[in-house]
PDB file of N, CA, C and O in Angstrom:
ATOM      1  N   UNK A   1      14.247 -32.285  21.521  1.00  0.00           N
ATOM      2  CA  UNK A   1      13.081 -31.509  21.838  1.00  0.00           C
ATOM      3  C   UNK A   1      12.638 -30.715  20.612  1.00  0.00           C
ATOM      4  O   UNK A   1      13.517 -30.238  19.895  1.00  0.00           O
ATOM      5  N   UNK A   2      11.230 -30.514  20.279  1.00  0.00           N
ATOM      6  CA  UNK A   2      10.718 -30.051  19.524  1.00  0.00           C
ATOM      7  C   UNK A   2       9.931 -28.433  19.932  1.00  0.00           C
ATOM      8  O   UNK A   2       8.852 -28.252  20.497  1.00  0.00           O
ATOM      9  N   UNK A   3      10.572 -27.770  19.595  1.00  0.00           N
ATOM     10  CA  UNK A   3       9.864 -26.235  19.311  1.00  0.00           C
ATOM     11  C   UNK A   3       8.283 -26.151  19.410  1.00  0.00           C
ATOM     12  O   UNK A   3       7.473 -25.552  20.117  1.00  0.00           O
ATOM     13  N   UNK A   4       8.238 -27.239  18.123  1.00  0.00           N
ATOM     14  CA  UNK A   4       6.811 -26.653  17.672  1.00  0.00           C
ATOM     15  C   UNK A   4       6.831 -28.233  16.594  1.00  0.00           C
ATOM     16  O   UNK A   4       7.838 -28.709  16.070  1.00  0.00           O
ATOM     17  N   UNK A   5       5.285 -28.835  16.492  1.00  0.00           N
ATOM     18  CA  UNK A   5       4.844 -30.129  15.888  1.00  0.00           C
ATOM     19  C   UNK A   5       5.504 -30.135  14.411  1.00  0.00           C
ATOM     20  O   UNK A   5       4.935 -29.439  13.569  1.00  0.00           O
ATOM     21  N   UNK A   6       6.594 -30.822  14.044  1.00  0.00           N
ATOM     22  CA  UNK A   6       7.195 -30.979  12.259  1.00  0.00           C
ATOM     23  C   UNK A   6       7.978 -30.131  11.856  1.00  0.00           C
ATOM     24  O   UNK A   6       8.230 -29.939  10.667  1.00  0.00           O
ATOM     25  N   UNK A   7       8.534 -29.425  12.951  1.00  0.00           N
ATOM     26  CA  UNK A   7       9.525 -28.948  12.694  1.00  0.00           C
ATOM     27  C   UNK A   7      10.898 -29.522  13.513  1.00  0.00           C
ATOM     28  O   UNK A   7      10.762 -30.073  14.606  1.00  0.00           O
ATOM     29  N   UNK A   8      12.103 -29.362  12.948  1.00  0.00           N
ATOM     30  CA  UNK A   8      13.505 -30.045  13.734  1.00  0.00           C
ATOM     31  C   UNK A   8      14.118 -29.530  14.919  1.00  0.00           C
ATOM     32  O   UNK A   8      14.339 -28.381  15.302  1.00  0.00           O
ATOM     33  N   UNK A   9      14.343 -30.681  15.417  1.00  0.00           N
ATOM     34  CA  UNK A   9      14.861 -30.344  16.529  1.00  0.00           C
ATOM     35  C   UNK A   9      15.658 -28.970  16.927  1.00  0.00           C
ATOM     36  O   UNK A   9      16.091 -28.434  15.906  1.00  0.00           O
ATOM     37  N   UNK A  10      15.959 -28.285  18.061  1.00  0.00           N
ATOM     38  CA  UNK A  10      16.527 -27.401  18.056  1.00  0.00           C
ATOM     39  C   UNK A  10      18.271 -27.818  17.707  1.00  0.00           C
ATOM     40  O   UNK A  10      18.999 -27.240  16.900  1.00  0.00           O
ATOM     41  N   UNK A  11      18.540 -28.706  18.379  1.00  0.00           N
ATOM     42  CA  UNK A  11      20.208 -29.343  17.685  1.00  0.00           C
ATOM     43  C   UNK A  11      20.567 -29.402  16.412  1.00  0.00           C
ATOM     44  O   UNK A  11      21.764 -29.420  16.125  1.00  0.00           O
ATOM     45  N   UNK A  12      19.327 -29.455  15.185  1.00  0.00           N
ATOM     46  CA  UNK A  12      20.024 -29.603  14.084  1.00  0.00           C
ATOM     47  C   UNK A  12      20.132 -28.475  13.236  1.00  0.00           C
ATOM     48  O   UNK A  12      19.296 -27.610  12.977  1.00  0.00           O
ATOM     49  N   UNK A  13      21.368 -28.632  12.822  1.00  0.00           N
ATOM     50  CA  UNK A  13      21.218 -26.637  12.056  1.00  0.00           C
ATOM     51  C   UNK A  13      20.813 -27.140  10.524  1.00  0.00           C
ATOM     52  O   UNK A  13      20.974 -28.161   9.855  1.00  0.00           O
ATOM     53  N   UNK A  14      20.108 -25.651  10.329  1.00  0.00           N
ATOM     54  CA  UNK A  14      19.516 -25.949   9.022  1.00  0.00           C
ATOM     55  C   UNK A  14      20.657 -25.145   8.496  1.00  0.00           C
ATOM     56  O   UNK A  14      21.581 -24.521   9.017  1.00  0.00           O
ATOM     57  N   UNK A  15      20.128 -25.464   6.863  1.00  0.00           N
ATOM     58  CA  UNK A  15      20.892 -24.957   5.806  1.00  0.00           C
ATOM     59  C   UNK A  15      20.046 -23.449   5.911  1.00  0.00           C
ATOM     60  O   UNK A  15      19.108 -23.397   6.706  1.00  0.00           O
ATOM     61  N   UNK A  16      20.421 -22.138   5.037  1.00  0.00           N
ATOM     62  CA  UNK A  16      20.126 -21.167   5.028  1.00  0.00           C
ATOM     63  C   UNK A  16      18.911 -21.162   4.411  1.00  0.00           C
ATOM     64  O   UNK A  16      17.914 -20.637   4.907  1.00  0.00           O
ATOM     65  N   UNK A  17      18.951 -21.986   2.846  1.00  0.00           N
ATOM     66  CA  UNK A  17      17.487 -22.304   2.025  1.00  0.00           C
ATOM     67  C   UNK A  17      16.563 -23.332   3.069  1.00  0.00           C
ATOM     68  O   UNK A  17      15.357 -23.299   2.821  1.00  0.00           O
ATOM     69  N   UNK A  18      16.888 -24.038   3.955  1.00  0.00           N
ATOM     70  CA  UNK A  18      16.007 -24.703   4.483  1.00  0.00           C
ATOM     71  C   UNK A  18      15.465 -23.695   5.895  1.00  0.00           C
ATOM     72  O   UNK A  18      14.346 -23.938   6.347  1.00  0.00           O
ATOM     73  N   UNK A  19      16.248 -22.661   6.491  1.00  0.00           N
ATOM     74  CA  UNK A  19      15.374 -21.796   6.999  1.00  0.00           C
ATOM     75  C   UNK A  19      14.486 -20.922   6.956  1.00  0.00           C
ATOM     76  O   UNK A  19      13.610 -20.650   7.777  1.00  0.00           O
ATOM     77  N   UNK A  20      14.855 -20.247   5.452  1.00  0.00           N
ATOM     78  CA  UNK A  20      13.794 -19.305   4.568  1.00  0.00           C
ATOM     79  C   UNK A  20      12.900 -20.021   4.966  1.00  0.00           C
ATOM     80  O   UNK A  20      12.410 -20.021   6.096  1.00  0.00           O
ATOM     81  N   UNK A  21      12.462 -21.062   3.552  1.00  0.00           N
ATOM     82  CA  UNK A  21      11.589 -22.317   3.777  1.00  0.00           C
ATOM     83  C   UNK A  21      10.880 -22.523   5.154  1.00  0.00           C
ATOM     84  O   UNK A  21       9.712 -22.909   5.192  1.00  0.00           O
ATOM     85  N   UNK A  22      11.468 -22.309   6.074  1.00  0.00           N
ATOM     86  CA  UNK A  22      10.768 -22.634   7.372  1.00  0.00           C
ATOM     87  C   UNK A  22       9.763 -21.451   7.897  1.00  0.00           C
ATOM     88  O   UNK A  22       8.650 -21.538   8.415  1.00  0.00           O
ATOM     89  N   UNK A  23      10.488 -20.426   7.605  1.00  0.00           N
ATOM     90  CA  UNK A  23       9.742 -19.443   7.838  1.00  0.00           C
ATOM     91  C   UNK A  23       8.725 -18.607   7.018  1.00  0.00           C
ATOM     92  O   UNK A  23       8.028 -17.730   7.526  1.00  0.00           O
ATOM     93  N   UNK A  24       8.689 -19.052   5.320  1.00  0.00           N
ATOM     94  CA  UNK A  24       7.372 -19.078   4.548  1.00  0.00           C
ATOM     95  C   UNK A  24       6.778 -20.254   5.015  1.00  0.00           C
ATOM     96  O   UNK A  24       5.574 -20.272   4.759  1.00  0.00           O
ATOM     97  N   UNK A  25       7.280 -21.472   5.745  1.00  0.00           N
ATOM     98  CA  UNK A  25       6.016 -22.659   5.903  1.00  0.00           C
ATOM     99  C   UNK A  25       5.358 -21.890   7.538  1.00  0.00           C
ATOM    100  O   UNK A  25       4.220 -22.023   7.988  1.00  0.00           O
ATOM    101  N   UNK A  26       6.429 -21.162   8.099  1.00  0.00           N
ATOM    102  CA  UNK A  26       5.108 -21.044   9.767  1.00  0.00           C
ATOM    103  C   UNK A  26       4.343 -19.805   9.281  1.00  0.00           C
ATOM    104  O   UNK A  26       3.262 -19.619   9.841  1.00  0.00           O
ATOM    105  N   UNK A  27       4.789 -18.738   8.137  1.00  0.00           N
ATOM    106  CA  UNK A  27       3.921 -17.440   8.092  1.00  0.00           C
ATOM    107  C   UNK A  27       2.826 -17.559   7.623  1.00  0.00           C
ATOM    108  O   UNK A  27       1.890 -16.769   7.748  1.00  0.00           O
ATOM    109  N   UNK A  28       2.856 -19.080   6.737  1.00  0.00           N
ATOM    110  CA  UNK A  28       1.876 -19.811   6.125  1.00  0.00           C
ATOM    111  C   UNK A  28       1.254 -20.777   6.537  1.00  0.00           C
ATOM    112  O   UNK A  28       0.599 -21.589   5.883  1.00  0.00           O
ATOM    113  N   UNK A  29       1.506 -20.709   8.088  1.00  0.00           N
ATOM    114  CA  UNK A  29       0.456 -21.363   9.434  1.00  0.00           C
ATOM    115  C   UNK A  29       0.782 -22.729   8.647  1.00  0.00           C
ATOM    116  O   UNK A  29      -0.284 -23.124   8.176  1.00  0.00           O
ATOM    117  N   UNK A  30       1.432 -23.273   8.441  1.00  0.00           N
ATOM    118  CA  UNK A  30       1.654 -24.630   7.932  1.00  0.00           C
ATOM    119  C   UNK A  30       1.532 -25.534   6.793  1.00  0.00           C
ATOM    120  O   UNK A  30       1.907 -26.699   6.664  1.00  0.00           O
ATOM    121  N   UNK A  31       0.779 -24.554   5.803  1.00  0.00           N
ATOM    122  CA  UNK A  31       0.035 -24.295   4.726  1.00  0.00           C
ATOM    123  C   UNK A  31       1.670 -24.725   3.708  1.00  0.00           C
ATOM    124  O   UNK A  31       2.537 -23.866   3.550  1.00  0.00           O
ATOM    125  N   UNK A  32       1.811 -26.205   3.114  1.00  0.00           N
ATOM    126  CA  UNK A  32       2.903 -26.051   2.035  1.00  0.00           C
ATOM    127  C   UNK A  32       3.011 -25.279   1.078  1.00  0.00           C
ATOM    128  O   UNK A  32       4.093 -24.765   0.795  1.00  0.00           O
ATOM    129  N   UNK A  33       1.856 -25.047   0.370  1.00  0.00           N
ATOM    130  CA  UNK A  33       1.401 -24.868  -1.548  1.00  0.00           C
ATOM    131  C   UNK A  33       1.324 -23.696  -1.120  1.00  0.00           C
ATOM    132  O   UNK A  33       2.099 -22.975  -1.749  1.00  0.00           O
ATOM    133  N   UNK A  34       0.476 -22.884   0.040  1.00  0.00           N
ATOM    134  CA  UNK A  34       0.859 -21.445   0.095  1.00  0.00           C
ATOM    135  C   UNK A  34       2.152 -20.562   0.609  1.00  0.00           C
ATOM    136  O   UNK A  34       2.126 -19.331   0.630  1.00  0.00           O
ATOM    137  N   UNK A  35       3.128 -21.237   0.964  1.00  0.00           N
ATOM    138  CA  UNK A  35       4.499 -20.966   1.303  1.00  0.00           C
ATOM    139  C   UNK A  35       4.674 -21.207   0.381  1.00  0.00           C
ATOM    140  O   UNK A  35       4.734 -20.060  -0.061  1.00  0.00           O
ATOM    141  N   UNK A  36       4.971 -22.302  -1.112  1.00  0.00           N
ATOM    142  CA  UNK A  36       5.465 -22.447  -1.897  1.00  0.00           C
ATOM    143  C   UNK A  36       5.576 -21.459  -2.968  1.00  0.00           C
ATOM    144  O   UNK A  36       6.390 -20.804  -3.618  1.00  0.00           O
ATOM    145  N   UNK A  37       3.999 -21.759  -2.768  1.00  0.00           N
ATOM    146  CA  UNK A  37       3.342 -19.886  -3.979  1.00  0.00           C
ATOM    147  C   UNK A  37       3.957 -18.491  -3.641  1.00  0.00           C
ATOM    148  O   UNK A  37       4.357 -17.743  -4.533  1.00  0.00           O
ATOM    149  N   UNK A  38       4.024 -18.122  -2.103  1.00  0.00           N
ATOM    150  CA  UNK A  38       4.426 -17.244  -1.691  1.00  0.00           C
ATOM    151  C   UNK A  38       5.954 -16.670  -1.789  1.00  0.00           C
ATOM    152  O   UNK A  38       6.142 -15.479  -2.036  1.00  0.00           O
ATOM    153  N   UNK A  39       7.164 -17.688  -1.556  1.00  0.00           N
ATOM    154  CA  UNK A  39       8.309 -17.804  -1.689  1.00  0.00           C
ATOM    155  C   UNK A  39       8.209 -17.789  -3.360  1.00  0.00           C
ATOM    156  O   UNK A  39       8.628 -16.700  -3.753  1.00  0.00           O
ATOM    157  N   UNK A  40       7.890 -18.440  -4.205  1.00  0.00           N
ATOM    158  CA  UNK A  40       8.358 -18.101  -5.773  1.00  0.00           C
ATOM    159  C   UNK A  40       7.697 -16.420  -6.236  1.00  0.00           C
ATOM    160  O   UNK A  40       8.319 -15.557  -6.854  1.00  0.00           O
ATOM    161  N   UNK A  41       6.322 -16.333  -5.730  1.00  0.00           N
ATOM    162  CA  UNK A  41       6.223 -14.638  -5.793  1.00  0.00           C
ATOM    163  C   UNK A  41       7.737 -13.721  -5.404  1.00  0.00           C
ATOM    164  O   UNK A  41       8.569 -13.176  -6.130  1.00  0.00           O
ATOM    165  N   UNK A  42       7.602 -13.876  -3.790  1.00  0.00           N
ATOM    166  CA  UNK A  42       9.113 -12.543  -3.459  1.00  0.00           C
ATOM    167  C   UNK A  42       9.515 -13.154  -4.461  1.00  0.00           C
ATOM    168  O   UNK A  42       8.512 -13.076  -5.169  1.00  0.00           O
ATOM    169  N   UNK A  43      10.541 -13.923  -5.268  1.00  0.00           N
ATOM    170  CA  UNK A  43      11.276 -14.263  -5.925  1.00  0.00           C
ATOM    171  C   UNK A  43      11.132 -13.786  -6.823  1.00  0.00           C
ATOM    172  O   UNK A  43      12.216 -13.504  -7.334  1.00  0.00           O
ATOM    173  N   UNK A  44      10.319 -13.493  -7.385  1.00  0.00           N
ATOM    174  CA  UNK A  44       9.697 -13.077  -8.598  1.00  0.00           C
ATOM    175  C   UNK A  44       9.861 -11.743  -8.627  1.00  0.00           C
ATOM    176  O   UNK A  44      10.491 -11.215  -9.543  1.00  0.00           O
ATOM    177  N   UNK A  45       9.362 -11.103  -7.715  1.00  0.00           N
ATOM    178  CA  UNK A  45       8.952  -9.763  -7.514  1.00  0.00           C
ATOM    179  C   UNK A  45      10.651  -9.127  -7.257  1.00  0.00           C
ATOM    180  O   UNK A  45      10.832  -7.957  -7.595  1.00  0.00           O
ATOM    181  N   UNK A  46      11.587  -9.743  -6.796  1.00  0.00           N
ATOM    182  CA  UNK A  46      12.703  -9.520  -5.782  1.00  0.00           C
ATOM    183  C   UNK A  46      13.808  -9.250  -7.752  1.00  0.00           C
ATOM    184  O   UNK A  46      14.733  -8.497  -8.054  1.00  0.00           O
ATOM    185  N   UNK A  47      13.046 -10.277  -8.539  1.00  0.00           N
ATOM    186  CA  UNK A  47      13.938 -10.643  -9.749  1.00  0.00           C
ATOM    187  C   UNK A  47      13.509  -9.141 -10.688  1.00  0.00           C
ATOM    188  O   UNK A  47      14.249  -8.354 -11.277  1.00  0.00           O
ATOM    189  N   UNK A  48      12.577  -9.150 -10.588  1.00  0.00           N
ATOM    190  CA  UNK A  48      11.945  -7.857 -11.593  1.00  0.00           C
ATOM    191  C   UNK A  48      12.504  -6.670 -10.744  1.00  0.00           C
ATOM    192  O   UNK A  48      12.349  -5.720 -11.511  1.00  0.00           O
ATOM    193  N   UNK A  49      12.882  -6.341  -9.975  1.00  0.00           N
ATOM    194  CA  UNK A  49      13.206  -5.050  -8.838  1.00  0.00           C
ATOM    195  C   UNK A  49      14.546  -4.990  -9.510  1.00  0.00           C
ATOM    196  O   UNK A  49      15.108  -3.999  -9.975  1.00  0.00           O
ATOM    197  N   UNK A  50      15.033  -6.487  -9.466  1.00  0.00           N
ATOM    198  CA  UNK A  50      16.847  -6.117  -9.789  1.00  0.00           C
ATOM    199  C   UNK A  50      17.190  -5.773 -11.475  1.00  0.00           C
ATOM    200  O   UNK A  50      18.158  -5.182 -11.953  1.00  0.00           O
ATOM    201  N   UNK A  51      15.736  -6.525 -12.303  1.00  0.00           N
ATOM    202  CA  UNK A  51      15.979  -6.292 -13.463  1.00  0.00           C
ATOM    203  C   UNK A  51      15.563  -4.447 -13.874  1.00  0.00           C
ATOM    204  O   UNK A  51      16.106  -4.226 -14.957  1.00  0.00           O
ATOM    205  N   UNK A  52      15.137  -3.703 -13.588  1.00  0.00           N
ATOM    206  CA  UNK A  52      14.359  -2.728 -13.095  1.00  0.00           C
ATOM    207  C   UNK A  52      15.613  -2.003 -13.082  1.00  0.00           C
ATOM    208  O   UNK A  52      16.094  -1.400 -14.041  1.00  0.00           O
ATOM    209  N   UNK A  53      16.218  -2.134 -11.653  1.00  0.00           N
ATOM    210  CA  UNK A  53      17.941  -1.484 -11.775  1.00  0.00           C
ATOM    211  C   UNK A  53      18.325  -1.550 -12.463  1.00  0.00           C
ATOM    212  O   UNK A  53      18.473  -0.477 -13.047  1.00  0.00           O
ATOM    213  N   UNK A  54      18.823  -2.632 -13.064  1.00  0.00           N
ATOM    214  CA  UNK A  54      20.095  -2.876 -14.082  1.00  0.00           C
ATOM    215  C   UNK A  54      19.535  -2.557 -15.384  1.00  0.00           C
ATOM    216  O   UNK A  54      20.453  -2.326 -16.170  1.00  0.00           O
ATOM    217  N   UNK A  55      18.417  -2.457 -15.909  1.00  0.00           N
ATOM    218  CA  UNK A  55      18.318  -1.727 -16.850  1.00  0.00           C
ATOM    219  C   UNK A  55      19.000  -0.014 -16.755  1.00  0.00           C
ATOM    220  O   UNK A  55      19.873   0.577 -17.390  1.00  0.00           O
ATOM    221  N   UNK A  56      17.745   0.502 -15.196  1.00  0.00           N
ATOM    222  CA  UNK A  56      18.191   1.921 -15.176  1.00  0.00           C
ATOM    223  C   UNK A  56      19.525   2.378 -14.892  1.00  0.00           C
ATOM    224  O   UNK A  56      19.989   3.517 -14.829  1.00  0.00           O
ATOM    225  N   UNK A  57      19.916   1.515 -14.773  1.00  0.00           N
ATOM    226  CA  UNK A  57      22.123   1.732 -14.125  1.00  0.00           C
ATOM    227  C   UNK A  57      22.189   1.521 -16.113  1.00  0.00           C
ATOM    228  O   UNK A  57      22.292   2.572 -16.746  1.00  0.00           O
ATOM    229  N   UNK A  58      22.147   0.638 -16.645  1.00  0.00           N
ATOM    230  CA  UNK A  58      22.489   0.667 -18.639  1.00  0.00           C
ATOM    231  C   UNK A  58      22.381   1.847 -19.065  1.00  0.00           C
ATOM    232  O   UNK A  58      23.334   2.444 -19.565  1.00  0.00           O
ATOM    233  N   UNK A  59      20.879   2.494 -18.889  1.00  0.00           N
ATOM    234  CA  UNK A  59      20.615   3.631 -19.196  1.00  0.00           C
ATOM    235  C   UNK A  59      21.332   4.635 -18.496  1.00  0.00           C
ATOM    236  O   UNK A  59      21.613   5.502 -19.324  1.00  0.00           O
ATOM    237  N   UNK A  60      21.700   4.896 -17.542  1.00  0.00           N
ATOM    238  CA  UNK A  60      22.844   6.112 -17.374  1.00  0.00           C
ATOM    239  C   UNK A  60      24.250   5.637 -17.883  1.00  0.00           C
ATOM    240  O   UNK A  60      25.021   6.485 -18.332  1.00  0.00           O
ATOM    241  N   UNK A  61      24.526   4.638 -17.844  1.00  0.00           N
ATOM    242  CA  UNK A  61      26.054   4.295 -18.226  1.00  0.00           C
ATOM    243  C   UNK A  61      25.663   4.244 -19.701  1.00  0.00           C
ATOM    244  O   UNK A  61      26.713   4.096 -20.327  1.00  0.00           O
ATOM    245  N   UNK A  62      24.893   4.285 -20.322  1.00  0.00           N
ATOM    246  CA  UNK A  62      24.781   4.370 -22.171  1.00  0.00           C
ATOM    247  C   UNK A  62      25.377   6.236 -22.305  1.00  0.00           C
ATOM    248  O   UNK A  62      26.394   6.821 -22.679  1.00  0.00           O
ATOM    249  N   UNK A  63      23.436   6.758 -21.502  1.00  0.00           N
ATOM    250  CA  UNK A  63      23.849   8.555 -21.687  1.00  0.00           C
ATOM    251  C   UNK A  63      25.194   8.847 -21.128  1.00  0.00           C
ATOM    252  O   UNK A  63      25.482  10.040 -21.227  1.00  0.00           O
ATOM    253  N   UNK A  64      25.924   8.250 -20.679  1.00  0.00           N
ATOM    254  CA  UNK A  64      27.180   8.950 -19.941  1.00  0.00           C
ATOM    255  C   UNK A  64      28.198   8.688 -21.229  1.00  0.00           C
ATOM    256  O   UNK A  64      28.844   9.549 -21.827  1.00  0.00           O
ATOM    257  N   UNK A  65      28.161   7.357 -21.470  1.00  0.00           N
ATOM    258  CA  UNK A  65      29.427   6.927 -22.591  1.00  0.00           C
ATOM    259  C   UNK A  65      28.751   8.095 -23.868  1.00  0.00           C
ATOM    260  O   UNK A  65      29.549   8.910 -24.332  1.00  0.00           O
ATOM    261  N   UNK A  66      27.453   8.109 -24.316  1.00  0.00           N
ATOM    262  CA  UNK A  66      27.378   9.167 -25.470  1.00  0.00           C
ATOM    263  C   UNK A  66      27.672  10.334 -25.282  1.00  0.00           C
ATOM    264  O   UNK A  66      28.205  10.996 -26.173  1.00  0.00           O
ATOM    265  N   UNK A  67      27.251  11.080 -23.501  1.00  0.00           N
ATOM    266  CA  UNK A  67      27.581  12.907 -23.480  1.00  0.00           C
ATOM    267  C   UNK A  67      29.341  12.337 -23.562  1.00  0.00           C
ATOM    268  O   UNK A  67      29.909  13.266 -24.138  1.00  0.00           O
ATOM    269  N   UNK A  68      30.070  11.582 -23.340  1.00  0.00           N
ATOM    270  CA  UNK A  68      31.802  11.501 -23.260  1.00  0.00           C
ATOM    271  C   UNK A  68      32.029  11.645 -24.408  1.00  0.00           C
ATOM    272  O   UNK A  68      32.836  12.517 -24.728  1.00  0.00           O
ATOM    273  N   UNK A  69      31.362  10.800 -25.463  1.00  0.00           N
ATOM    274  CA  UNK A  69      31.695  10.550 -26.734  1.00  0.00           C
ATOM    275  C   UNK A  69      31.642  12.352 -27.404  1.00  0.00           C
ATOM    276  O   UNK A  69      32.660  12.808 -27.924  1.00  0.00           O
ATOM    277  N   UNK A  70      30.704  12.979 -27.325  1.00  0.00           N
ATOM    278  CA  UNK A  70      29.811  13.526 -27.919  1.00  0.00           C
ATOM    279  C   UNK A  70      30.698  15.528 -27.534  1.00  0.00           C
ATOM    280  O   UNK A  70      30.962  16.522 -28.211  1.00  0.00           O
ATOM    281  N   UNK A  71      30.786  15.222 -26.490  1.00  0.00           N
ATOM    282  CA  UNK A  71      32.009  16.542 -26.071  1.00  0.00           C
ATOM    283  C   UNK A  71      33.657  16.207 -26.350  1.00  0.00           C
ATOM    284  O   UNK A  71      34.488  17.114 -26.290  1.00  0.00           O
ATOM    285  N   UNK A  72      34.044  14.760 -26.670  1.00  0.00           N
ATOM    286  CA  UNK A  72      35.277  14.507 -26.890  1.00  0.00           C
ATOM    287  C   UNK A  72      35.336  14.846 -28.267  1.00  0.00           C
ATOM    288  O   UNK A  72      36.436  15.278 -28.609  1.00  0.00           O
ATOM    289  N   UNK A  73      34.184  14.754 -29.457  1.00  0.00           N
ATOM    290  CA  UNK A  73      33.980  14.737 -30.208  1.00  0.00           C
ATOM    291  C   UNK A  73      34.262  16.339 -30.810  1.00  0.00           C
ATOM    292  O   UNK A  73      35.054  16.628 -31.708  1.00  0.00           O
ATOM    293  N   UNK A  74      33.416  17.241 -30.079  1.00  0.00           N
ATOM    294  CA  UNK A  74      32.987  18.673 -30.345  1.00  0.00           C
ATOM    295  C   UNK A  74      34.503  19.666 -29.775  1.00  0.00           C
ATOM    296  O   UNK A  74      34.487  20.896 -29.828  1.00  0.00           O
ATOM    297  N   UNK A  75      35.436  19.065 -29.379  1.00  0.00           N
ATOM    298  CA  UNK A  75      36.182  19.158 -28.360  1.00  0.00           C
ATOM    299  C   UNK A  75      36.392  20.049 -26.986  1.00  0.00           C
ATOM    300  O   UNK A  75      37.187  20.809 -26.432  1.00  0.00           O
ATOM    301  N   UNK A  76      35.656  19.681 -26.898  1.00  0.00           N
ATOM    302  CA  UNK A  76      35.042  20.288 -25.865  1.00  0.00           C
ATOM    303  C   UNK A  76      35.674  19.409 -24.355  1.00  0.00           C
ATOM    304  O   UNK A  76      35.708  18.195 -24.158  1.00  0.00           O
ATOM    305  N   UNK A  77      36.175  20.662 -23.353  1.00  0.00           N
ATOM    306  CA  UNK A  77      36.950  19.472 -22.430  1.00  0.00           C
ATOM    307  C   UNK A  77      35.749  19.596 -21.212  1.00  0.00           C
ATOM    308  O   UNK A  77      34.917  20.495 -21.096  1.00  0.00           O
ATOM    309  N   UNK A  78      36.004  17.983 -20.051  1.00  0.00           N
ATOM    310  CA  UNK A  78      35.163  17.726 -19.391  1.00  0.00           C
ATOM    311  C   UNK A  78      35.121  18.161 -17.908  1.00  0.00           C
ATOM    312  O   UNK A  78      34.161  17.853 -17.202  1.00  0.00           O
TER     313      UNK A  78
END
């Protein structure tokens, strides 16, 4: 039995990437190229968010290793 027209049966389990996929192809009313477009955007957007962090996590773990350096230095205790 079918759910809904081109999509799989309810018996067969999808893979996790093939459910995403399913659900940018119905938010995208059926639309491939705009699920496609849509799914590499979040991706995109999801990649720059994490690069974003991990810069700003570098930048405190840099200032932290220099104020350590910098009072171990002066001797100064912490």
């Amino acid at each position: 039995m079918h759910a809904h027209p081109h999509e799989p049966p309810v018996e067969i389990r999808l893979t996790e990437a093939e459910t995403i996929a399913l659900a940018y192809r119905r938010a995208a009313r059926g639309d491939t190229w705009a699920a496609l477009v849509q799914a590499v955007q979040d991706a995109l957007t999801d990649l720059s968010e994490v690069e974003r962090r991990t810069a700003q996590r570098d930048r405190l773990i840099s200032y932290g290793y220099i104020r350590g350096s910098v009072s171990k230095a002066a001797g100064t205790a912490e």
